[in-house]
C-alpha positions as CSV (number, residue, x, y, z in Angstrom):
1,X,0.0,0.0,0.0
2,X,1.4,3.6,-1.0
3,X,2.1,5.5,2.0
4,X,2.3,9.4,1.5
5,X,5.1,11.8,1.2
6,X,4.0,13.5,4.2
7,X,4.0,10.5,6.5
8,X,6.7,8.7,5.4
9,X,8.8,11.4,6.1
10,X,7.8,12.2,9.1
11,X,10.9,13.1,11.3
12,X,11.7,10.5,13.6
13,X,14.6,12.7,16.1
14,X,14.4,15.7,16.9
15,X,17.5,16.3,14.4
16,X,15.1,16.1,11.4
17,X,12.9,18.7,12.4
18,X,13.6,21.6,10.9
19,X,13.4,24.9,11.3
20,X,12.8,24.3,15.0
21,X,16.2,24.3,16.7
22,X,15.4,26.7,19.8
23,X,12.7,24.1,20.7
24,X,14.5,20.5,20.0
25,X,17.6,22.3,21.5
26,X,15.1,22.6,24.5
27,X,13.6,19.4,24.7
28,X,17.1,17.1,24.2
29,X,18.8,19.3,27.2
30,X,15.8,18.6,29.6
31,X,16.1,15.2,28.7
32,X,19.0,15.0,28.9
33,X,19.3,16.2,32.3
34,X,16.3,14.6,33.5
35,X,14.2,18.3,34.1
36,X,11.3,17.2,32.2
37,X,7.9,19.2,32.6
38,X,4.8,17.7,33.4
39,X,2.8,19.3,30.9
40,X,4.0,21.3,27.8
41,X,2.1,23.2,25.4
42,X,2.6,23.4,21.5
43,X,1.7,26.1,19.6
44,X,1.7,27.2,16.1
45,X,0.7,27.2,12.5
46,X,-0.4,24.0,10.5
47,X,2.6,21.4,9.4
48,X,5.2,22.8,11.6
49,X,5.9,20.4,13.7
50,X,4.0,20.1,16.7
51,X,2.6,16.8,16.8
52,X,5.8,14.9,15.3
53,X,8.1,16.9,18.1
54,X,5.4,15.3,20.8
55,X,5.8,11.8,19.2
56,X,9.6,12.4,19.4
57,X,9.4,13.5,23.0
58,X,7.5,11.1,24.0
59,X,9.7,8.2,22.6
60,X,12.6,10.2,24.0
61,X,11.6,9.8,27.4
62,X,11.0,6.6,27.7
63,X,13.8,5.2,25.6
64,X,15.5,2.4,27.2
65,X,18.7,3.9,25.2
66,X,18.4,7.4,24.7
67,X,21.5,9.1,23.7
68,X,21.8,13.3,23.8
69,X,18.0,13.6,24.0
70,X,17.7,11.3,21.0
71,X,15.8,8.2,21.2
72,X,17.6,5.2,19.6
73,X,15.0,4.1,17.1
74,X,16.2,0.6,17.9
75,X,14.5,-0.9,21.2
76,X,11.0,-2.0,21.3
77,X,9.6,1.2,23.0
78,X,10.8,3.1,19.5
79,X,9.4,0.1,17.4
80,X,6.1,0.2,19.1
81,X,5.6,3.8,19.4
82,X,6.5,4.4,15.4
83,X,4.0,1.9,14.7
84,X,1.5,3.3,17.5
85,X,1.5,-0.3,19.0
86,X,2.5,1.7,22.6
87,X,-0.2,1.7,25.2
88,X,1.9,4.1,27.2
89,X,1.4,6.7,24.5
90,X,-1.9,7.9,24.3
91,X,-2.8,10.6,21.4
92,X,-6.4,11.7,21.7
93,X,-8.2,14.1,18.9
94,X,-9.9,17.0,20.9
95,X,-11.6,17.9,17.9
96,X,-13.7,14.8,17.6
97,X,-13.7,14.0,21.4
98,X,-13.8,16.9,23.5
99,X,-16.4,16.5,25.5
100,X,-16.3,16.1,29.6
101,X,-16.8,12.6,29.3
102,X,-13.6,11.9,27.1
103,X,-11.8,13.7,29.5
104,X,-13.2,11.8,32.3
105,X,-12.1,8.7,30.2
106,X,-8.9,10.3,30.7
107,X,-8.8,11.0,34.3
108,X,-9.4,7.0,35.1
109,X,-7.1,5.8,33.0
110,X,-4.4,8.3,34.3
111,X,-4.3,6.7,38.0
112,X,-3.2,3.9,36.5
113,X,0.6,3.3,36.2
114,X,2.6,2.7,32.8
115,X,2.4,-0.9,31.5
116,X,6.0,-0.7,29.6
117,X,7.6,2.8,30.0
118,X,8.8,5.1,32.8
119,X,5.8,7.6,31.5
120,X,2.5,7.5,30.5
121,X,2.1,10.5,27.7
122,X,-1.1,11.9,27.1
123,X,-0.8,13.5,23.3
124,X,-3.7,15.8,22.5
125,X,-3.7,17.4,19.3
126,X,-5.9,20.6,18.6
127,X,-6.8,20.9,22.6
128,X,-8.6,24.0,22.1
129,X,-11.5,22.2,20.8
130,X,-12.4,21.0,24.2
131,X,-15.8,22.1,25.7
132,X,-15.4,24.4,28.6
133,X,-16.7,21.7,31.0
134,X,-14.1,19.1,29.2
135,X,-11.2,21.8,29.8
136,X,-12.7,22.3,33.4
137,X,-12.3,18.2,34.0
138,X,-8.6,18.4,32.0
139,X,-7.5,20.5,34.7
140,X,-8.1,19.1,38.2
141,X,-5.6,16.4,36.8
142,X,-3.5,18.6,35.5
143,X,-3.2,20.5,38.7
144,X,-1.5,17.3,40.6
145,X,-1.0,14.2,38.0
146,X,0.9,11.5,39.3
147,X,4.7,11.5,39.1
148,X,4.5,8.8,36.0
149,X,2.2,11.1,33.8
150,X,2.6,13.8,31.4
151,X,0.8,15.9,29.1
152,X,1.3,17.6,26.0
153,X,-1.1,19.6,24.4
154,X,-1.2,20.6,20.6
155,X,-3.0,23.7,19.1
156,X,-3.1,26.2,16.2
157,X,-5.3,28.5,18.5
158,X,-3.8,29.1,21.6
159,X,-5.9,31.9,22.3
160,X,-8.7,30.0,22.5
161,X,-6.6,27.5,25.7
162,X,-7.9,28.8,28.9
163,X,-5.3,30.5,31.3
164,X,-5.6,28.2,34.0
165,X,-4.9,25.2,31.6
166,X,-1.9,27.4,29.7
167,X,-0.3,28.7,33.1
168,X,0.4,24.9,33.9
169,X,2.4,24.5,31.0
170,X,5.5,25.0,29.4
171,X,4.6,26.7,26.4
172,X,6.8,26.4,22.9
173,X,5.7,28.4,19.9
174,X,6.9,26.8,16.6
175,X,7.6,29.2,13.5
176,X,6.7,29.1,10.7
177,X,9.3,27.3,8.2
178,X,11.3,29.4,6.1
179,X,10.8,28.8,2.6
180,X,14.8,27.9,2.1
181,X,14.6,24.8,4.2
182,X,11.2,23.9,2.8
183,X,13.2,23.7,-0.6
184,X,16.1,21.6,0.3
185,X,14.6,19.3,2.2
186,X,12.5,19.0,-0.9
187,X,15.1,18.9,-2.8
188,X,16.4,15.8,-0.2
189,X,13.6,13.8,-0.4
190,X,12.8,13.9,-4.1
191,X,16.4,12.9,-4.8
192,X,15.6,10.0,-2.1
193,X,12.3,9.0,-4.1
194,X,13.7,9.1,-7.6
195,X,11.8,11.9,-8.3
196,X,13.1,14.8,-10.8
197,X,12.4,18.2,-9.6
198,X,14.3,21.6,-10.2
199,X,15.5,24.0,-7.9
200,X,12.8,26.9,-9.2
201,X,9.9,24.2,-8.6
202,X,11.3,22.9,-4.9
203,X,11.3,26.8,-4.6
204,X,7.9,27.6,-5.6
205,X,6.1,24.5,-3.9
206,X,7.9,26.1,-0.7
207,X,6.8,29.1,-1.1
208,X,2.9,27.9,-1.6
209,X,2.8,25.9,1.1
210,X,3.1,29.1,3.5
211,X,5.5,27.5,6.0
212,X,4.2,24.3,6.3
213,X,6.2,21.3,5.5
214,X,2.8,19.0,5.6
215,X,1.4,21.3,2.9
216,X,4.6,21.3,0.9
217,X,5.3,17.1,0.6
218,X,1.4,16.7,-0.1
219,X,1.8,19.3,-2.5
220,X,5.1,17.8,-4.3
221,X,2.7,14.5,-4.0
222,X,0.6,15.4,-6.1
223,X,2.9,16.8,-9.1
224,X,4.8,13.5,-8.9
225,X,2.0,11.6,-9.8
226,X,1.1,14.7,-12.5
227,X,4.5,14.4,-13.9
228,X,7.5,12.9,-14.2
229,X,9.8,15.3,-14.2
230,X,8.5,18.3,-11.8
231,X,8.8,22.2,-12.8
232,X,7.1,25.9,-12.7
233,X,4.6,24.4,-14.9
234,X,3.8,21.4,-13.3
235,X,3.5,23.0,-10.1
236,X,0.9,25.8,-11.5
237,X,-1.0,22.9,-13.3
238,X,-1.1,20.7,-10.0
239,X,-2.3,23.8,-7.5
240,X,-4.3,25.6,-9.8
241,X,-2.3,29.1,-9.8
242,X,-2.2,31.3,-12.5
243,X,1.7,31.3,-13.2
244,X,4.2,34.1,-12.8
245,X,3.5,35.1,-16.8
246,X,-0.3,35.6,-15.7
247,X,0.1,37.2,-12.7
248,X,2.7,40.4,-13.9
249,X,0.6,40.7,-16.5
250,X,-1.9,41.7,-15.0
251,X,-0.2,43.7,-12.9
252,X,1.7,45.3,-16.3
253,X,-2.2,45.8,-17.2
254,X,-3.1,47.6,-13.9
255,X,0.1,50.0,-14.2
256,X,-0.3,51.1,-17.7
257,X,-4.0,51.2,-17.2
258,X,-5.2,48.3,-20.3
259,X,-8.4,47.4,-19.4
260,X,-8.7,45.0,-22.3
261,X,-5.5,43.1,-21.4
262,X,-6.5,42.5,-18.0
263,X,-10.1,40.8,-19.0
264,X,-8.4,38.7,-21.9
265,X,-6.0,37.4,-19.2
266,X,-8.5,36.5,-16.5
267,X,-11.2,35.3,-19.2
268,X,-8.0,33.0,-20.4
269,X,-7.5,31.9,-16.5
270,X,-10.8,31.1,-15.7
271,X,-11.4,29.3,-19.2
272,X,-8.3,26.8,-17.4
273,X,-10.0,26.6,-14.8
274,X,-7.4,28.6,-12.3
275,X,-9.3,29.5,-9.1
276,X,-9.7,33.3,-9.3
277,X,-9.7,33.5,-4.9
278,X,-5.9,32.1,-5.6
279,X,-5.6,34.2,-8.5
280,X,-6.5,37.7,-6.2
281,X,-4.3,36.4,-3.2
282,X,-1.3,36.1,-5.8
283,X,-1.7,39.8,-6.9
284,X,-1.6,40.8,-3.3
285,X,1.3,38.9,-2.8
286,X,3.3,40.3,-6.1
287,X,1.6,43.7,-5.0
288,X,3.3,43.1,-1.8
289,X,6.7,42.5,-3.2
290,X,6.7,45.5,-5.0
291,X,5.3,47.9,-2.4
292,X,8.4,46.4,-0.5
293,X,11.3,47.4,-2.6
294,X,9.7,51.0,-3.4
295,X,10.1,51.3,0.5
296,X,13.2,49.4,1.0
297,X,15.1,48.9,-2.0
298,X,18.5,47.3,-0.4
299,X,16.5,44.5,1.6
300,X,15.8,42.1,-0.6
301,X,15.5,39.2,1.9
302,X,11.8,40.8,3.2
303,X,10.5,39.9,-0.7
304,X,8.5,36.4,-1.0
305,X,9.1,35.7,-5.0
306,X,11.0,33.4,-6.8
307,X,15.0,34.2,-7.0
308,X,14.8,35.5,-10.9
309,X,11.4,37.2,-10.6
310,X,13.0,40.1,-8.4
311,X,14.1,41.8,-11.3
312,X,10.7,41.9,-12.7
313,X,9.4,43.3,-9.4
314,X,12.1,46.2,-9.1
315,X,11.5,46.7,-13.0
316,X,7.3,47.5,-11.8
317,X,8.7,49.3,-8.8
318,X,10.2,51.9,-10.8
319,X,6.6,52.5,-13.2
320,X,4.4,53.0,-10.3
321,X,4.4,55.2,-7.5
322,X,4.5,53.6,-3.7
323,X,0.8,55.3,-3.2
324,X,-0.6,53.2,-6.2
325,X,0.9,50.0,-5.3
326,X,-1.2,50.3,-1.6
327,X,-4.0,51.9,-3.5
328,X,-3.9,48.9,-5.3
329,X,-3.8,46.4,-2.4
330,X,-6.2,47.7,-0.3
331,X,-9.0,47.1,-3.3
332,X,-7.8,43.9,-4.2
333,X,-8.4,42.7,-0.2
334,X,-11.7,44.6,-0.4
335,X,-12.5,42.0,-3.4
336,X,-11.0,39.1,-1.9
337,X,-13.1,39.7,1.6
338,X,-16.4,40.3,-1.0
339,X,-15.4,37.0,-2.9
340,X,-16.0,34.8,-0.2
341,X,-19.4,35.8,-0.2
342,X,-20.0,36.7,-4.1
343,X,-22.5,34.3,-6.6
344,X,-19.7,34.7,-9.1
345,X,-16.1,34.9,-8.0
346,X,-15.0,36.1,-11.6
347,X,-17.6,39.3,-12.1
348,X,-16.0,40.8,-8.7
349,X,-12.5,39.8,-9.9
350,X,-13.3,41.4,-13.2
351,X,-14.8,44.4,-11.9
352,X,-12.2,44.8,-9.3
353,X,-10.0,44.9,-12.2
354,X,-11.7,47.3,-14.4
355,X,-11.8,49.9,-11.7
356,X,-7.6,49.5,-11.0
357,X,-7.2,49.8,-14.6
358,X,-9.3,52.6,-15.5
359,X,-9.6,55.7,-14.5
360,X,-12.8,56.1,-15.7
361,X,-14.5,53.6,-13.9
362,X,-13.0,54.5,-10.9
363,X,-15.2,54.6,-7.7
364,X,-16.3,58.4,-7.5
365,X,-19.0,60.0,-5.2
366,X,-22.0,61.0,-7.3
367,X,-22.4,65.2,-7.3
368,X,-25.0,65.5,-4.9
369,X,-22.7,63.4,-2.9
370,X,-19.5,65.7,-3.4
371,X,-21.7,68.5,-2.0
372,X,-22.9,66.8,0.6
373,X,-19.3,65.3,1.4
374,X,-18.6,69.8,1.2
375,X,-21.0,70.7,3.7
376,X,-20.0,68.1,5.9
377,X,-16.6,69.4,5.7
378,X,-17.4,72.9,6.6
379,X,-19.9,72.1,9.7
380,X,-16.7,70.2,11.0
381,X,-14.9,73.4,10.5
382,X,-17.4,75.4,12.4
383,X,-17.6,73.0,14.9
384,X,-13.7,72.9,15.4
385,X,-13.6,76.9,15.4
386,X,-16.5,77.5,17.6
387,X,-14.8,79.8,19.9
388,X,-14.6,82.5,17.5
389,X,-16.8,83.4,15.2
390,X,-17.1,85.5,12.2
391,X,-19.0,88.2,10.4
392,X,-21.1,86.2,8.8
393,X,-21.8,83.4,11.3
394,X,-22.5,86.2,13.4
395,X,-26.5,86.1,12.8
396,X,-27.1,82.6,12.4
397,X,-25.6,81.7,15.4
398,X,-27.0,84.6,17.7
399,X,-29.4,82.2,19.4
400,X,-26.3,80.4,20.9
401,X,-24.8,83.2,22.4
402,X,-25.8,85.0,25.9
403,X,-24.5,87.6,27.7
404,X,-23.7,86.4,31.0
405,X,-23.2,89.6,32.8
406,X,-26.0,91.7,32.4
407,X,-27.2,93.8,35.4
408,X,-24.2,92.7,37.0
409,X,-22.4,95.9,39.6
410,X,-19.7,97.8,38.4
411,X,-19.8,95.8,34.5
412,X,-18.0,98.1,31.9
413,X,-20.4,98.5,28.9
414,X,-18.8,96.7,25.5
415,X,-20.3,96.5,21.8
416,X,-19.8,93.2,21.1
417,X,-21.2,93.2,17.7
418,X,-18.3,95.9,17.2
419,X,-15.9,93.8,18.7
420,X,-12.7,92.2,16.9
421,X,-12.2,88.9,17.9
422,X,-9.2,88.1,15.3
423,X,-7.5,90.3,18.3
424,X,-8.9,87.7,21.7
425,X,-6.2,86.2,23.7
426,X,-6.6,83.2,25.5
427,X,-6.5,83.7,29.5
428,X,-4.2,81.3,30.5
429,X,-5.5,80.8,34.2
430,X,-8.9,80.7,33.4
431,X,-8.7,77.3,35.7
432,X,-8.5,79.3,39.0
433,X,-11.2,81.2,37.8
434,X,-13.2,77.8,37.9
435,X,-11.6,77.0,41.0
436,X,-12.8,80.3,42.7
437,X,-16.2,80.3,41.1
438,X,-16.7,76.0,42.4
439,X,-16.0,77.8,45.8
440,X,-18.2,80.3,45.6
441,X,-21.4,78.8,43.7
442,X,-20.7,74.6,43.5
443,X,-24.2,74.0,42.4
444,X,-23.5,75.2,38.8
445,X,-20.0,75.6,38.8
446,X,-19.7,72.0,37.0
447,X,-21.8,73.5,33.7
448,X,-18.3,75.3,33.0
449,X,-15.9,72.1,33.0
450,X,-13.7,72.2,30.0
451,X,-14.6,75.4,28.8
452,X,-12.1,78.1,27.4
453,X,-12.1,81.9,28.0
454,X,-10.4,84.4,25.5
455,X,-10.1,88.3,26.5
456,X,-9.8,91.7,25.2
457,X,-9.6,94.8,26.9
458,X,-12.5,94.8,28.7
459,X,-14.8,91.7,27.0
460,X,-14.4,88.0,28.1
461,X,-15.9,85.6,25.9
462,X,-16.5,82.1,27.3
463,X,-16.4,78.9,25.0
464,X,-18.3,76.2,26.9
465,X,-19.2,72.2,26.3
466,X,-22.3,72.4,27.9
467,X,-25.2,74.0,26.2
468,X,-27.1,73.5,29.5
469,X,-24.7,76.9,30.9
470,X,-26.4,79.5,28.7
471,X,-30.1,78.7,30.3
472,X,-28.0,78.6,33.5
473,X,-26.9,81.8,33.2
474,X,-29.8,83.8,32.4
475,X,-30.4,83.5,35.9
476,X,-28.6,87.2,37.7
477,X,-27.2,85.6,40.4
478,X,-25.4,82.8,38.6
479,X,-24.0,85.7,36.4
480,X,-23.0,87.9,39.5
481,X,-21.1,85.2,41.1
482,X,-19.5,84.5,38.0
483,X,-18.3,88.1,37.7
484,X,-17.5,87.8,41.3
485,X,-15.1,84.9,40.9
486,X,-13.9,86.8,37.5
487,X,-12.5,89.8,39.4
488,X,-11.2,87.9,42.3
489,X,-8.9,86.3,40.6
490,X,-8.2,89.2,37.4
491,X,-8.3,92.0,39.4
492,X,-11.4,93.5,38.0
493,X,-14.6,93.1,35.9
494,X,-15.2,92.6,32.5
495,X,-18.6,92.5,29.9
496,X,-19.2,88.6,29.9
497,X,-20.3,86.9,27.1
498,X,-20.8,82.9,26.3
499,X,-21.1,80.6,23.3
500,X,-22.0,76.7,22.9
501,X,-19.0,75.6,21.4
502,X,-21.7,72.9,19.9
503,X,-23.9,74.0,16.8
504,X,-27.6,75.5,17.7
505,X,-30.4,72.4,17.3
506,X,-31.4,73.3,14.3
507,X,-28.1,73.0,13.1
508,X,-27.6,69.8,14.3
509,X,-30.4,68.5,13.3
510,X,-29.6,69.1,9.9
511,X,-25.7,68.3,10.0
512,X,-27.3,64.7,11.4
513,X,-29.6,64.6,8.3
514,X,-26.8,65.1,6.4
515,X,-24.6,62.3,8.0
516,X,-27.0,60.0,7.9
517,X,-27.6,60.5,3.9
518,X,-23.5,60.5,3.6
519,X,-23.7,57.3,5.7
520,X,-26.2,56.1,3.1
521,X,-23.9,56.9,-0.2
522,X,-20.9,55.3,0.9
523,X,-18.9,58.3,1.1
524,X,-16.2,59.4,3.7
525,X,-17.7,60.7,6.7
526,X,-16.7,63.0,9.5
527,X,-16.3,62.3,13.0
528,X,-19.6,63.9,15.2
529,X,-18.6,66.1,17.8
């Protein structure tokens, strides 16, 4: 029976793992040494090596002739564990049993002692599956296990572990593997298997495998039984990518703006069948790689592309501008998020398309749009110039000012409608004003927190938060003590007057109406003060 790539390479010491070495380094000392955890906790992406390290461990420890943290591969606890013939060695799925009564299972058989080795190992892969009542019964035995038993827990979402199971553990994070390794140990094995592949293949299956050495023997799997000899080609045809000729040209088509190229190239792409998600996560990618050398031209080592595509990438690089190239990413994730939910992937592709490589067909607001987008942009201006107003906002927004000080003793009479206000100066201890006036009248002294005051000769014009201050202050005797705490702390008294630093309500009322109708259209907003 054939036995795939994948499994019958699966690395047997911790030596063959790759990519890894600042955990197996770990794991072969404490062994070594005899410091072993009780528990340990693996973490990372898909095929890198968490499982097979907890297989390794596990025959490590209970080796009968371990050497350097290595087991021997010889003895019958090896044998038995490689062919998963070890009772001592228990792997459990949490994704298809992870409920409480699995993990009771568990709990019994734990008080047991090992029938063979020095520990019982409890291997369970994807533990954040577990049901919170399951992770609840997991960890009364993971609090105190017996001295024979140990645990090691595999998962791609270690967010999702609780704290109290994750504290108990020694916790390893595995990397992603780089895409070198990937391709020579590719390289390895093929030569191992009789297998003919070239270095720009090996390459390129590492690179679409996204770190994952699983993904990337599974993946040379299925060229080898496409083809004899493995390349580029073979590699496209077997995953179902468009191919580096397809892909910069449609970039080439997005740069110098040719609509028509770009819909005879994906109307050739889809006609073979090439999946058009892949085919947008490429661009990004390429996208990516040239965005990258605009920014940083001397580090090459950042760009994920294929060793004699970088000259193509700087050749793009120089043709478009760096606010393009993101211009160009960010719609091309917009259509890959509205792809996964899109009748047909192709029509959002394609229209995705048209719009990067026409300027005509560009996303624009509609005129009644723009003018709405124009208003909204000058009631944010009012609204973040309140405290000084000018000629011509002077009647419309009479009804929000009120002067404070009226009928107040010894106030020196001021035009205000004649008064400059290009010329006010902000008073700078306006805060021990506050801090006088919460003294002398608390009640209503919080109406005026975070307001601003601005001075000239004899006028003092309050900016205030709270629209609630000018009904306030209609009242005499609020006004008086305001003056009162005014002149205590300036010296003298001045002609008060106040404004809502927030529009009037019929103002608002219509800058809503108009926020809710941009909200409506799609256009860009402004925040509501």
């Amino acid at each position: 029976m054939y036995t795939a790539l994948y499994r019958r390479w699966r690395p047997l010491t911790f030596d063959d793992v790759i990519s890894q070495p600042h955990i197996t380094t770990t794991l072969k000392n404490q062994i070594m040494n005899n410091k072993t955890a009780h528990a340990y906790l693996f973490t990372g992406s898909r095929g890198t090596g968490k499982t097979t390290c907890a297989r390794i461990f596990a025959k490590a420890v209970n080796c009968e002739h371990a050497e350097n943290g290595e087991p021997c591969l010889k003895c019958d606890i090896c044998s038995d564990a490689d062919n998963f013939a070890l009772g001592d060695i228990i792997e459990i799925d949490a994704a298809s049993n992870n409920g409480v009564d699995d993990i009771r299972d568990l709990r019994d058989g734990a008080v047991f002692t090992p029938e063979r080795c020095r520990y019982k190992i409890y291997i369970i892969d994807e533990v954040h599956m577990l049901s919170v009542n399951a992770f609840n019964a997991l960890l009364k035995i993971m609090e105190e296990p017996p001295e024979y038993v140990k645990f090691i827990l595999a998962t791609t979402e270690v967010h999702k572990v609780p704290a109290t199971i994750a504290s108990r553990c020694q916790r390893y994070d595995f990397k992603r593997i780089l895409t070198d390794d990937i391709a020579k140990r590719l390289l390895y094995i093929s030569s191992q298997e009789k297998i003919i592949l070239d270095d720009n293949a090996a390459f390129l299956i590492a690179k679409l495998a996204d770190g994952g050495m699983r993904d990337a023997l599974s993946l040379l799997d299925q060229c080898a039984a496409f083809s004899e000899t493995v390349n580029c080609d073979t590699v496209s045809l077997a995953a179902g990518i468009a191919g580096r000729d397809a892909v910069f040209g449609l970039i080439k088509s997005i740069i110098e703006k040719d609509t028509a190229m770009a819909l005879s190239c994906i109307d050739e792409l889809y006609s073979g069948s090439k999946d058009m998600s892949r085919l947008c996560e490429e661009l990004i990618s390429q996208l990516r790689n040239i965005m990258l050398m605009q920014v940083s031209p001397g580090q090459k080592d950042l760009l994920s592309c294929m060793p004699d595509e970088t000259d193509l990438i700087i050749q793009y690089a120089q043709k478009t501008d760096l606010q393009s190239v993101l211009g160009y990413i960010t719609q091309l994730q917009n259509c890959s998020e509205r792809m996964i939910r899109a009748v047909n992937k192709r029509v959002e592709l394609e229209m995705c398309l048209i719009r990067l490589s026409n300027d005509n067909y560009a996303e624009k607001a509609s005129p009644a749009d723009s003018k709405i987008s124009d208003r909204l942009e000058r009631i944010e201006q009012k609204l973040a110039s309140g405290c000084i107003v000018s000629d011509s906002d002077a009647h419309s927004n009479r009804k929000s000012e009120t002067v404070t000080g009226s009928g107040s003793p010894g106030e020196p009479a001021v035009d205000f409608s004649k008064l400059d206000k290009k010329n006010l100066k902000q008073l700078n201890n306006w805060a021990e004003v506050l801090q006088k006036f919460s003294e002398i009248n608390p009640a209503v002294s919080a109406s005026l927190n975070d307001s601003k005051a601005y001075i000239n000769e004899n006028a003092l014009f309050i900016v205030v938060q709270n629209p609630f201050f000018l009904t306030l202050f209609k009242n005499k005797e609020h006004a008086k003590t305001l003056g009162d705490a005014i002149e205590s702390v300036l010296g003298k008294r001045f002609a008060i007057r106040a404004k809502s630093a927030s529009p009037p309500a019929e103002e608002q009322k219509k800058a809503m109406k108009l926020i809710e109708k941009a909200k409506d259209s799609q256009i860009e907003t402004y925040p509501e003060n």
